[in-house]
C-alpha atoms as a printed R data frame, in Angstrom:
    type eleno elety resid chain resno      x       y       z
1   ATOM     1    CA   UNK     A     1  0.000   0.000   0.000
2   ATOM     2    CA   UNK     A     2  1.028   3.713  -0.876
3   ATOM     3    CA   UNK     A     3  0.850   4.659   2.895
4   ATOM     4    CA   UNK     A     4  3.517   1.915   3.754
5   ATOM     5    CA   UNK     A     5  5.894   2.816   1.003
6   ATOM     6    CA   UNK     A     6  5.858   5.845   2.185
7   ATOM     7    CA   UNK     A     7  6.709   4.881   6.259
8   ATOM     8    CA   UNK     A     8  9.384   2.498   5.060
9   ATOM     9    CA   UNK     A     9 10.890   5.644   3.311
10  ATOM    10    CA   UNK     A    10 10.982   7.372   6.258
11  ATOM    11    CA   UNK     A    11 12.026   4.903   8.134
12  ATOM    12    CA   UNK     A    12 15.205   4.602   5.335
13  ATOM    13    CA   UNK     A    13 15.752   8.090   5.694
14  ATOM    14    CA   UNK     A    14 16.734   7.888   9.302
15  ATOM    15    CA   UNK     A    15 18.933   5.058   8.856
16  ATOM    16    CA   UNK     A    16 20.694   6.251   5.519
17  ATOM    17    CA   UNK     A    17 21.966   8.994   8.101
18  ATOM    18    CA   UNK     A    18 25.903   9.422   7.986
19  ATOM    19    CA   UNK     A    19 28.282  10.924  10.161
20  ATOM    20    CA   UNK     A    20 31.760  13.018  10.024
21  ATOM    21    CA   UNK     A    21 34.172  10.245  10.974
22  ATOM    22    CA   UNK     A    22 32.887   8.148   8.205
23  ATOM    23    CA   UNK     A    23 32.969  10.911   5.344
24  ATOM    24    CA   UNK     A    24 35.808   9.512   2.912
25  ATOM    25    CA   UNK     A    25 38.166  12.285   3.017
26  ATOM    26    CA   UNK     A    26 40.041  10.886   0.115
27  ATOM    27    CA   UNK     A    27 37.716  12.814  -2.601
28  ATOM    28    CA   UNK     A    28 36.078  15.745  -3.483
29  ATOM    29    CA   UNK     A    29 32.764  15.355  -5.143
30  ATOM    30    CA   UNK     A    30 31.773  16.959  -7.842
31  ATOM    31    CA   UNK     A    31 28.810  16.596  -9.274
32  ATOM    32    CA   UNK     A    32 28.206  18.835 -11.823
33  ATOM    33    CA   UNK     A    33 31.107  18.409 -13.900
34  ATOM    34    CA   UNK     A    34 30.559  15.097 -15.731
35  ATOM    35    CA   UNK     A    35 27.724  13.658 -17.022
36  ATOM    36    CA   UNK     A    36 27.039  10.012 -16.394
37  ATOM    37    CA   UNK     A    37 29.858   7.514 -17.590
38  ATOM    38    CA   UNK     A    38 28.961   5.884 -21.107
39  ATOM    39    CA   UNK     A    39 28.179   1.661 -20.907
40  ATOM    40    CA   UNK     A    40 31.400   1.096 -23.207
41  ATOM    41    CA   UNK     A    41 34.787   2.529 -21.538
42  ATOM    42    CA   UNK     A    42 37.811   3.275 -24.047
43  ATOM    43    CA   UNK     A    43 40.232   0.805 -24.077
44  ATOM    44    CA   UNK     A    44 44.440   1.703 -22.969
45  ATOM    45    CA   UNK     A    45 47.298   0.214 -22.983
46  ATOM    46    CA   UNK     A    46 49.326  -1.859 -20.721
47  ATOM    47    CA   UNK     A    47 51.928  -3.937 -20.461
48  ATOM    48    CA   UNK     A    48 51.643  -4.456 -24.510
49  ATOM    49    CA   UNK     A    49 48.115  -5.375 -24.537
50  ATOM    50    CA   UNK     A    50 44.427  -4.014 -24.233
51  ATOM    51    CA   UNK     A    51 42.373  -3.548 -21.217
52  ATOM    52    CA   UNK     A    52 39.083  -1.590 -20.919
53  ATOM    53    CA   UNK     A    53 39.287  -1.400 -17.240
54  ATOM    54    CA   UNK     A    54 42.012  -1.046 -14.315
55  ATOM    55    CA   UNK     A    55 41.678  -4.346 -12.428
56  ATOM    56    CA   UNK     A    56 44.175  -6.909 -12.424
57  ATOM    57    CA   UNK     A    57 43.051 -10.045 -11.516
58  ATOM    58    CA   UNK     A    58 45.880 -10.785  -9.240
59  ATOM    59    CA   UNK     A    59 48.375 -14.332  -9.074
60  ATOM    60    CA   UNK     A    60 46.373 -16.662  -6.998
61  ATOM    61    CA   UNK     A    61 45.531 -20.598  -7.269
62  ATOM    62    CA   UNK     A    62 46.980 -23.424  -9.465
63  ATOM    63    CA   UNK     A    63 47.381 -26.891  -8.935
64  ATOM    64    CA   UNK     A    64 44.836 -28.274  -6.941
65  ATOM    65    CA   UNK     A    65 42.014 -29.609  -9.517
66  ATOM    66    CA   UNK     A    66 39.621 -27.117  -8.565
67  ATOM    67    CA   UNK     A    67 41.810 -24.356  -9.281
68  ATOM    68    CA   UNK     A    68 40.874 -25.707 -13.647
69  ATOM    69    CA   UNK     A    69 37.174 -24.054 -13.211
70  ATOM    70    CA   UNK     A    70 38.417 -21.070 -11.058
71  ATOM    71    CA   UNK     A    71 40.990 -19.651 -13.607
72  ATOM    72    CA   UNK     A    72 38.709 -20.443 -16.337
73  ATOM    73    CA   UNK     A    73 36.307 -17.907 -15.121
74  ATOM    74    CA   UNK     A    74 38.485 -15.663 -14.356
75  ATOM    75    CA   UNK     A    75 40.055 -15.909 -17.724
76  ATOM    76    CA   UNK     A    76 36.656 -15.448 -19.170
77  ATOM    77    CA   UNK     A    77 35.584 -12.486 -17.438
78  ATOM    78    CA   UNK     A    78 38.982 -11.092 -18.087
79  ATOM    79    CA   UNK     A    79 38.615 -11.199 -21.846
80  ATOM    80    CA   UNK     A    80 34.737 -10.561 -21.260
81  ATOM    81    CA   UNK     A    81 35.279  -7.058 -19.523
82  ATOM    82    CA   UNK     A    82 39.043  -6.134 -21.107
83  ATOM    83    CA   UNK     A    83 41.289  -6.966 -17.441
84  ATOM    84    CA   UNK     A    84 44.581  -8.671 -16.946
85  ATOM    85    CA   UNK     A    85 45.523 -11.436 -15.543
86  ATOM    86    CA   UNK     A    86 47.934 -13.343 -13.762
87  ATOM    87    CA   UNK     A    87 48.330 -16.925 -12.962
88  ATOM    88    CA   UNK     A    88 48.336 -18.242  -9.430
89  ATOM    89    CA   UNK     A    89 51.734 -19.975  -8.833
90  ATOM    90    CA   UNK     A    90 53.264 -22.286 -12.231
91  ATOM    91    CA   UNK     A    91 55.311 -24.179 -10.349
92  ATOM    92    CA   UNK     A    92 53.449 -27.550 -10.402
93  ATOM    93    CA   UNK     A    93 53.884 -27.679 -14.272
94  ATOM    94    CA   UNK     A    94 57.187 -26.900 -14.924
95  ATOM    95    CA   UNK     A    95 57.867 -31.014 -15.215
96  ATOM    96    CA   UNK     A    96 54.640 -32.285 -14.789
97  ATOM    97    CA   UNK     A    97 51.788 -31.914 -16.993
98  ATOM    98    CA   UNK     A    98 48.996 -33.226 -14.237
99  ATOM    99    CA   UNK     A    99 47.849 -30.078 -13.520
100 ATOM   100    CA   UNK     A   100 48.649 -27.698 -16.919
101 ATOM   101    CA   UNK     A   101 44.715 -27.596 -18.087
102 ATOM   102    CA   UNK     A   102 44.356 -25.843 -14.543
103 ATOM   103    CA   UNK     A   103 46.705 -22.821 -16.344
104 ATOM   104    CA   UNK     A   104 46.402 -23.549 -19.917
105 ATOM   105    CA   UNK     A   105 43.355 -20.644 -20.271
106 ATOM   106    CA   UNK     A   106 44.465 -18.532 -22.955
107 ATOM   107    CA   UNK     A   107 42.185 -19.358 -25.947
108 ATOM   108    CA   UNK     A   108 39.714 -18.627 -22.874
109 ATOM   109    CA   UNK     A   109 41.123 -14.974 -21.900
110 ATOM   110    CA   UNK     A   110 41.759 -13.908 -25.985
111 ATOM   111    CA   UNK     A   111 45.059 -12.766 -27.147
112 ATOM   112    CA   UNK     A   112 44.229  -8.970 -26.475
113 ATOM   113    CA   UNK     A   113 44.502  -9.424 -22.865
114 ATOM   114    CA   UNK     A   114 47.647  -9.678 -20.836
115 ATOM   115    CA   UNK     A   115 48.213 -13.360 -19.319
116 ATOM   116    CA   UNK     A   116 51.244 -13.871 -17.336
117 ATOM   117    CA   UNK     A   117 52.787 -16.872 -15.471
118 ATOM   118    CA   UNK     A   118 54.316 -16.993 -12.194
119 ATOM   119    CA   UNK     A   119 57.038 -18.598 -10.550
120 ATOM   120    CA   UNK     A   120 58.678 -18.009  -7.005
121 ATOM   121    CA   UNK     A   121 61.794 -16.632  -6.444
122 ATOM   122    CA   UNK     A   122 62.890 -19.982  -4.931
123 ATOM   123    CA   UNK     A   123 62.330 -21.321  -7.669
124 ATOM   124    CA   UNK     A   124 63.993 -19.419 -10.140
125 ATOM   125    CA   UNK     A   125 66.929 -19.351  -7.977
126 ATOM   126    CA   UNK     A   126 66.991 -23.472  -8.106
127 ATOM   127    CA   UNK     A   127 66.536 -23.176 -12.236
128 ATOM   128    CA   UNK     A   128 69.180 -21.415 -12.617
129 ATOM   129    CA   UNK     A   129 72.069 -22.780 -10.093
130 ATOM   130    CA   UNK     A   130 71.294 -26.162 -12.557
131 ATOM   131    CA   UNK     A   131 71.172 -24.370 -15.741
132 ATOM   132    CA   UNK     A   132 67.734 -25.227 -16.757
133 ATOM   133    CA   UNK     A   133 66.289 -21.897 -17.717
134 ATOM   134    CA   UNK     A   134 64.829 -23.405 -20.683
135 ATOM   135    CA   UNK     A   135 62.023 -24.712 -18.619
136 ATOM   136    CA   UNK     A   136 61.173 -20.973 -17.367
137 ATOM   137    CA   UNK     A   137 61.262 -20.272 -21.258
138 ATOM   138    CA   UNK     A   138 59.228 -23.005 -22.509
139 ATOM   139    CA   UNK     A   139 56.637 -22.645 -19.621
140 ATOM   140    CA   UNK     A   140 55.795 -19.120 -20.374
141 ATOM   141    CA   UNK     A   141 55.856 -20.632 -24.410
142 ATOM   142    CA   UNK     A   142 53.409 -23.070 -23.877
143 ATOM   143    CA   UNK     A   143 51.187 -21.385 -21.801
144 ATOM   144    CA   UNK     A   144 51.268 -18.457 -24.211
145 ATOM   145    CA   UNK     A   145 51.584 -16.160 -21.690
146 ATOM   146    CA   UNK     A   146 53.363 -12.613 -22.478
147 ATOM   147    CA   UNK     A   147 55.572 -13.090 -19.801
148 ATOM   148    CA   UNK     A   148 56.803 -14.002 -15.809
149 ATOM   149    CA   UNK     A   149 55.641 -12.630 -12.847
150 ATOM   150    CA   UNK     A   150 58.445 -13.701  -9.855
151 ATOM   151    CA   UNK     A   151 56.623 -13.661  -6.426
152 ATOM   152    CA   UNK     A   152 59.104 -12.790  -3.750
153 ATOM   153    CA   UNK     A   153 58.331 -14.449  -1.162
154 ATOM   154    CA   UNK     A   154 61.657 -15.309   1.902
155 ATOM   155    CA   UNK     A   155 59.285 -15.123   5.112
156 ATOM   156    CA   UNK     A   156 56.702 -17.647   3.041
157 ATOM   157    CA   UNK     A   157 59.264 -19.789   2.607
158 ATOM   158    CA   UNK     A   158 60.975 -19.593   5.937
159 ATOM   159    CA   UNK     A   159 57.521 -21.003   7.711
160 ATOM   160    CA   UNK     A   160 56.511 -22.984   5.487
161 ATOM   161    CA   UNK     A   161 57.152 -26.135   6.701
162 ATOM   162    CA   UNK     A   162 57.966 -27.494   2.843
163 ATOM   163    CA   UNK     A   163 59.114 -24.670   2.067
164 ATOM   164    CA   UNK     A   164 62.433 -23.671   0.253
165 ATOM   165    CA   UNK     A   165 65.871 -22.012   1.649
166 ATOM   166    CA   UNK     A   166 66.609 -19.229  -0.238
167 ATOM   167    CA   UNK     A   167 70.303 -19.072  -0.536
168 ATOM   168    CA   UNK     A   168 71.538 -15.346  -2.504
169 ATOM   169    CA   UNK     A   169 69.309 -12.103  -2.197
170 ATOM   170    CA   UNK     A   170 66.052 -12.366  -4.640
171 ATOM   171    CA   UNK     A   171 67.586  -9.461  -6.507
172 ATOM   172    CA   UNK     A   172 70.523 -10.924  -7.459
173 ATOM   173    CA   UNK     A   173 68.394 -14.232  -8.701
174 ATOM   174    CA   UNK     A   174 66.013 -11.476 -10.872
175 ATOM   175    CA   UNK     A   175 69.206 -10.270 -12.305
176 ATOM   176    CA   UNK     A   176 70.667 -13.190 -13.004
177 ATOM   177    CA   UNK     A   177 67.602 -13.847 -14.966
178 ATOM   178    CA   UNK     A   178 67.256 -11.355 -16.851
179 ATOM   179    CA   UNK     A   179 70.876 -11.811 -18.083
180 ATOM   180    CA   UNK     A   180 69.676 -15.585 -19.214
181 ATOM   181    CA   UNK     A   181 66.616 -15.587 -20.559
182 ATOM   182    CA   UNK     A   182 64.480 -12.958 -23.063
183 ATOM   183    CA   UNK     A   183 61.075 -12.843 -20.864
184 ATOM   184    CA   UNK     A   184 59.321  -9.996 -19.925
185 ATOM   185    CA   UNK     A   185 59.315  -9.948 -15.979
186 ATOM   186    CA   UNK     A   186 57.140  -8.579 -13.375
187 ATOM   187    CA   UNK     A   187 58.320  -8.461  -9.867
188 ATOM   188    CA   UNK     A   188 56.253  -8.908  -6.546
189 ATOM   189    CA   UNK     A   189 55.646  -9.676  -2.927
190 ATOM   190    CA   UNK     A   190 53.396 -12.112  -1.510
191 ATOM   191    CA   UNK     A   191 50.986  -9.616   0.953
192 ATOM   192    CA   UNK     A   192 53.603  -8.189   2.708
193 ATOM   193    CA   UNK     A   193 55.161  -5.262   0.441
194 ATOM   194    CA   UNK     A   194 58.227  -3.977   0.137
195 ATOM   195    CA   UNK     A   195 59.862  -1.328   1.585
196 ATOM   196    CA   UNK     A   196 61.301   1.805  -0.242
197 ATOM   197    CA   UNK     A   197 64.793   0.357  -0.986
198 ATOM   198    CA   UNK     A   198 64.083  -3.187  -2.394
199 ATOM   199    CA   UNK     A   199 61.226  -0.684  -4.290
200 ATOM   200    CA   UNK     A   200 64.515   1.720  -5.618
201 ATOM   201    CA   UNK     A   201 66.276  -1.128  -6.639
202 ATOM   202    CA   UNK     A   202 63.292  -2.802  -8.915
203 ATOM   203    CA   UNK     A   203 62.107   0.528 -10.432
204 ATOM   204    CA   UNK     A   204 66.405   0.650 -11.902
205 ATOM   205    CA   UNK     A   205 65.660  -2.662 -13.779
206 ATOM   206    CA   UNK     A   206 63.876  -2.681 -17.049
207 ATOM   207    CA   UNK     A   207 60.608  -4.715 -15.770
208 ATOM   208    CA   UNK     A   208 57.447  -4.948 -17.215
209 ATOM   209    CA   UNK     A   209 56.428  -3.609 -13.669
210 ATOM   210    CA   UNK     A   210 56.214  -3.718  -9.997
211 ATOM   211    CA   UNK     A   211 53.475  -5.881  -8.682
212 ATOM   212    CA   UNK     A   212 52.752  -4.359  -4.696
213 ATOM   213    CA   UNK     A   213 51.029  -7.578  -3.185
214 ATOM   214    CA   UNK     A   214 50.966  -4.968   0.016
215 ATOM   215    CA   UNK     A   215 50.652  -5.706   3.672
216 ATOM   216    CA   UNK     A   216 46.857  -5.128   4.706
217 ATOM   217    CA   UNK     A   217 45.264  -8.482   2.353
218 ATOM   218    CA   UNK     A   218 46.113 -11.894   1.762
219 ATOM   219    CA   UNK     A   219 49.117 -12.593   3.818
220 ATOM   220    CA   UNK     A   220 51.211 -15.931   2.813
221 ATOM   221    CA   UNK     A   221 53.619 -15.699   5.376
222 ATOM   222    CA   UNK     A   222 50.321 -15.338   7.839
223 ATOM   223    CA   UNK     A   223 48.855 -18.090   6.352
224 ATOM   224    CA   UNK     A   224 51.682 -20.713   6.382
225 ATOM   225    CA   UNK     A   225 51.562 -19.607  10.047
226 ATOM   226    CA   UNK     A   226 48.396 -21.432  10.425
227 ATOM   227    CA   UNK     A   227 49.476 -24.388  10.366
228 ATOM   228    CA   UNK     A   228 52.466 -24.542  12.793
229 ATOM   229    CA   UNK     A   229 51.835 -26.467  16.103
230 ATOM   230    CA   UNK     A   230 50.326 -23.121  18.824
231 ATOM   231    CA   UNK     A   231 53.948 -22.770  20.417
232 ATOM   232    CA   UNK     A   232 55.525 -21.617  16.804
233 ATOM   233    CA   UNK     A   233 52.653 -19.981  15.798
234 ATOM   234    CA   UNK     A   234 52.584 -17.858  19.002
235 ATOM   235    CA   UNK     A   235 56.337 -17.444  18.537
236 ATOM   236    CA   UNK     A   236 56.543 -16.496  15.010
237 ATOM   237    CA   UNK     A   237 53.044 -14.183  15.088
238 ATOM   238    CA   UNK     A   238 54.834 -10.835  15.180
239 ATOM   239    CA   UNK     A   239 56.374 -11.403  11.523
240 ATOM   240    CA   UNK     A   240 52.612 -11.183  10.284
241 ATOM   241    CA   UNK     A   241 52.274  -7.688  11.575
242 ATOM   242    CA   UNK     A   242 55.477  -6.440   9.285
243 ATOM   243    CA   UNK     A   243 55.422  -4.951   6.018
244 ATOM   244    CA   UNK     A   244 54.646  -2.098   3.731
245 ATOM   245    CA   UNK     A   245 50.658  -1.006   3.218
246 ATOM   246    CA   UNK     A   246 50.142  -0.299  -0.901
247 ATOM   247    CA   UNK     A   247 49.399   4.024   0.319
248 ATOM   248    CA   UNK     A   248 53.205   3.951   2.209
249 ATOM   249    CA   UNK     A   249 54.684   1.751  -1.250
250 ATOM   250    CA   UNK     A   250 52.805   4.360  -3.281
251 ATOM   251    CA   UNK     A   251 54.315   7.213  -1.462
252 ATOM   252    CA   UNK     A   252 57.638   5.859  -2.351
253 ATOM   253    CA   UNK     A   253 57.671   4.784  -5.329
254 ATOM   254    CA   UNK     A   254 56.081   8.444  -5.947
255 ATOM   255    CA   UNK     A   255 58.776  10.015  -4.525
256 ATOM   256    CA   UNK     A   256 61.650   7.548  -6.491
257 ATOM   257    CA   UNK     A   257 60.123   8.530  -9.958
258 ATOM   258    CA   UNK     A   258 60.692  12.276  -9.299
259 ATOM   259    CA   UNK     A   259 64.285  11.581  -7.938
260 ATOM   260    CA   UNK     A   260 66.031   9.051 -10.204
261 ATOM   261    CA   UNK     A   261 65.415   7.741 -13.943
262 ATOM   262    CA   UNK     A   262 62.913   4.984 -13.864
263 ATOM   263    CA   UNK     A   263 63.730   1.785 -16.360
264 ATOM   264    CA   UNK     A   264 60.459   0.160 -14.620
265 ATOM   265    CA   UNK     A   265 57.058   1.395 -16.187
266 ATOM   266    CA   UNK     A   266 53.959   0.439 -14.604
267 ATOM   267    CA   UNK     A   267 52.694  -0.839 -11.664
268 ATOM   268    CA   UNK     A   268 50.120  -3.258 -10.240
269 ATOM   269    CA   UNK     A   269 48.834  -1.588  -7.157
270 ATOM   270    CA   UNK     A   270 47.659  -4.749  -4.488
271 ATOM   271    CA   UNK     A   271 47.411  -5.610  -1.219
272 ATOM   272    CA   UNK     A   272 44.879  -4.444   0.728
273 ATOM   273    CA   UNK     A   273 42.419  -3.180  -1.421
274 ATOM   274    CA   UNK     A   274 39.129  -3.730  -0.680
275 ATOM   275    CA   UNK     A   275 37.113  -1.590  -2.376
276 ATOM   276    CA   UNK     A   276 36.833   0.489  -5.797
277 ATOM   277    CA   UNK     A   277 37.192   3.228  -4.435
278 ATOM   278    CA   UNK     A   278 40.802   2.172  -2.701
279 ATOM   279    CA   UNK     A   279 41.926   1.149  -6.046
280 ATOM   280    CA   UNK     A   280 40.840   5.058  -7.892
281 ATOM   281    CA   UNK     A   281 42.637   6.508  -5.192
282 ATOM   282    CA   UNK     A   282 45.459   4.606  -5.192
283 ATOM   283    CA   UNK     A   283 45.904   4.346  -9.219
284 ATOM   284    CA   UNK     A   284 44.438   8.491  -9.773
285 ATOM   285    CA   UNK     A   285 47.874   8.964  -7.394
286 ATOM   286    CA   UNK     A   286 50.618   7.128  -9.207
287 ATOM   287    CA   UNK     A   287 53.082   8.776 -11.083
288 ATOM   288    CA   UNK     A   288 53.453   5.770 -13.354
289 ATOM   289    CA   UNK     A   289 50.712   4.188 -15.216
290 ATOM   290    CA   UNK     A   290 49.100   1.544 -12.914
291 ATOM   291    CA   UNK     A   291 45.956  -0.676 -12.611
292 ATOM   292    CA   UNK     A   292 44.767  -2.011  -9.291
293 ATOM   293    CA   UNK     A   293 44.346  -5.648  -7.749
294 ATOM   294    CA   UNK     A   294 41.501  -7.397  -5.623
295 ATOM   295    CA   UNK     A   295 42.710 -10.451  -5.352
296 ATOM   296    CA   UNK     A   296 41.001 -12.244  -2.388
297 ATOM   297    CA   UNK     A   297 37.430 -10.119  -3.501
298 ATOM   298    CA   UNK     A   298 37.475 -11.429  -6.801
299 ATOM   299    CA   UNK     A   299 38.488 -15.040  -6.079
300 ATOM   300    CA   UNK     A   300 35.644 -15.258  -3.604
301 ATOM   301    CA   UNK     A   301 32.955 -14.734  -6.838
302 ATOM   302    CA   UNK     A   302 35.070 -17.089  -8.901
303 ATOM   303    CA   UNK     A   303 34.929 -20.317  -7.251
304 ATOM   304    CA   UNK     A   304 30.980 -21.032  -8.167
305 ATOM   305    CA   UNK     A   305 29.179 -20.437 -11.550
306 ATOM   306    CA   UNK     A   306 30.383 -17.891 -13.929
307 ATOM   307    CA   UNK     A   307 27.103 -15.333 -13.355
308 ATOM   308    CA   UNK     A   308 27.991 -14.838 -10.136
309 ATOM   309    CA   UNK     A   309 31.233 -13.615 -11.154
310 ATOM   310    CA   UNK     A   310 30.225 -11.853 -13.827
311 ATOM   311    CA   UNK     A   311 27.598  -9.684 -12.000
312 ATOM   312    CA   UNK     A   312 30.193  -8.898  -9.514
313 ATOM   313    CA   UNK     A   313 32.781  -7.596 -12.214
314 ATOM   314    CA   UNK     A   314 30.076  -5.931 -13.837
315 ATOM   315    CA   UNK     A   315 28.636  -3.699 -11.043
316 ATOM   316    CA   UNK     A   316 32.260  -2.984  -9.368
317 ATOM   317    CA   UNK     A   317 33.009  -1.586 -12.972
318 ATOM   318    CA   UNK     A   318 30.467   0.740 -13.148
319 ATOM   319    CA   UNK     A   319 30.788   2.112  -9.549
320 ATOM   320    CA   UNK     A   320 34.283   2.277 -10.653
321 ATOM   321    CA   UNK     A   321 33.273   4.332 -13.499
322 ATOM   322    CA   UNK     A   322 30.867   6.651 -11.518
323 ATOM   323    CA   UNK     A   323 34.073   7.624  -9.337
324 ATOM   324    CA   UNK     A   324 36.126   8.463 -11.993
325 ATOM   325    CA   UNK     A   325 33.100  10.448 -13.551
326 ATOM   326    CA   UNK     A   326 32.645  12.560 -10.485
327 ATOM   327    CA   UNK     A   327 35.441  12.441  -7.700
328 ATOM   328    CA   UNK     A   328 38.855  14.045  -7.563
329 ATOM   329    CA   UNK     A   329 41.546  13.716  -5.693
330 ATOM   330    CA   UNK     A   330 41.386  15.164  -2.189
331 ATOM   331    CA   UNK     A   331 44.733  17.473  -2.255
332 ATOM   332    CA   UNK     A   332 44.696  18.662   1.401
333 ATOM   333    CA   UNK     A   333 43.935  14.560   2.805
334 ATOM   334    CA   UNK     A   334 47.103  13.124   4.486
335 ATOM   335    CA   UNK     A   335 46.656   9.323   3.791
336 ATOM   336    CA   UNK     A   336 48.370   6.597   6.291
C-alpha cells in the first residue's frame, strides 16, 4: 500500500543517516562536472596489450584440480570485460603436466589481454644454479603467456614447513635472470610489500612492472603460520604484523620517480584493497601508469558459476566508473 511505502521511506531516511568520521576524506565530489559515464569505456594500454578497465586479476591458485574451473572464469571475465591477468603460482607444471589444463586458459582470456605466469623466487633461484632456464622459457611458451611474474616471497618460505631455503638475495636471482633468458618480468611480494629500498632497486631494472602484493590483504607468510603447532605460531606471530601497506609503497615509489630515472614502467597496485574506491585513489595517485588488484574479492565470486562472477565484475566496474566520472583527488587529505 502507498501509505507503507511511504513509512518504510521514512524509516530509510533515518537510517541512511551518515556521520563526520565516516565521510571519505580521500575525494572531493563533484557533481556537476561530468555527465554520467557511457556503458562502453575506451580501451588503454598496458603492459603491450588491451584492457578496458584497471583491475588486475591478481596471481592466486593453481594446482589443486579445482583451481581448472576457477581460472577459467576468471580468464573469461577477463577477456569478457578487457582486465589482466595473472596466474596463481606455475610451479606444479614446470615437469609435470597433471595439472597444466588448470593454467592452460588462454584461448579462454583472448590474445588482447595480458596473461602472465608466475614462478617463485625460490624457484627461479633453483633453475638457474642447474642451468635449466629453458624450462622458465618453454613454460611461459606453452602457456602463451606474455611473460613471468616472480613472487618474492623469503618469510613464506621460511615457515613454510615445505618450504624452500633461499640461498643469494632475490635481486641478485632477478638479475641473473634477466641476463639468461628474453622474458618480460614482473616483480612482486606475496601480501607483505616492500619497503622503499628493495622498491629503488626494482624501479632501476627494465621490468614490465612492480606488482605491490601490500601488507593489509592476503598474507602468505600469515597463512603458512596457520598451520604450525600453537607454540611456533605464538612465537613467530609478530612477523605477520610487518610490512609495507600499498598508500606507504605508493608514497615511495612516488617520490623515487621524481628523484632518479625509472627503467620500470607500470605498476600493479595490491594488497589491501578492498574496495573500488581504494583502487581510484590509489591508481588516480601514481606517477606511473598503474591498474589495481583485488585479489582475495574477486576469487571469492570465482569459485561457483560464472554469473555470479560476472555480476560482480560488472557492477564494481560501473561504480568504478561513476568515481572516476565525479570524484577528484582530495589534495589537502594526508593518507596513512
Amino acid at each position: 500500500m502507498e501509505k507503507d511505502r511511504k513509512l518504510e521511506h521514512i524509516q530509510m531516511a533515518f537510517d541512511s543517516q551518515t556521520s563526520y568520521p565516516e565521510q571519505d576524506r580521500r575525494f572531493v565530489y563533484e557533481p556537476l562536472l561530468s555527465a554520467h559515464p557511457e556503458k562502453d569505456p575506451q580501451p588503454f594500454s598496458f603492459l603491450g596489450k588491451q584492457m578496458r578497465a584497471p583491475l588486475w586479476v591478481s596471481s592466486m591458485t593453481g594446482g589443486t584440480g579445482v583451481a581448472k574451473d576457477i581460472n577459467r572464469n576468471l580468464a573469461r571475465a577477463c577477456r569478457e570485460f578487457g582486465l589482466g591477468m595473472g596466474l596463481g603460482s606455475c610451479r606444479k607444471i614446470l615437469f609435470d603436466k597433471t595439472y597444466w589444463a588448470d593454467f592452460d586458459v588462454r584461448d579462454e582470456i583472448g590474445s588482447e589481454q595480458p596473461f602472465w605466469a608466475n614462478l617463485g623466487v625460490a624457484q627461479v633461484e633453483q633453475l638457474l644454479a642447474k642451468k635449466q632456464e629453458q624450462a622458465i622459457i618453454d613454460l611461459v611458451g606453452n602457456l602463451r603467456a606474455d611473460g613471468l611474474i616472480v613472487h618474492v616471497n623469503p618469510l613464506q618460505e621460511w615457515f613454510q614447513p615445505e618450504g624452500d631455503h633461499i640461498s643469494q638475495a632475490p635481486l641478485e636471482t632477478i638479475q641473473q635472470l634477466m641476463t639468461r633468458i628474453n622474458v618480460p618480468l614482473i616483480v612482486k611480494e606475496v601480501g607483505q610489500g616492500m619497503g622503499r629500498e628493495s622498491l629503488k632497486q626494482l624501479l632501476k631494472m627494465p621490468l614490465a612492472a612492480i606488482e605491490f602484493a601490500a601488507y593489509g590483504g592476503t598474507n602468505f607468510s600469515k597463512l603458512e603460520m596457520m598451520r604450525e603447532d600453537e607454540a611456533l605460531k605464538q612465537l613467530h606471530q609478530p612477523f605477520a604484523f610487518v610490512g609495507q601497506n600499498a598508500s606507504q609503497m605508493l608514497r615511495d615509489v612516488n617520490s623515487l620517480v621524481e628523484e632518479q630515472d625509472m627503467a620500470c614502467p607500470a605498476l600493479i597496485i595490491s594488497g589491501g584493497v578492498k574496495t573500488y574506491l581504494d583502487g581510484y585513489y590509489l591508481v588516480s595517485k601514481s606517477k606511473l601508469p598503474a591498474v589495481f588488484g583485488m585479489a582475495s574479492s574477486v576469487l571469492k565470486h570465482a569459485t561457483g558459476d560464472y554469473k555470479d562472477l560476472k555480476i560482480y565484475i560488472e557492477n564494481l566496474l560501473k561504480a568504478y566508473r561513476m568515481a572516476e566520472a565525479y570524484l577528484r583527488i582530495n589534495p589537502n587529505y594526508e593518507g596513512k
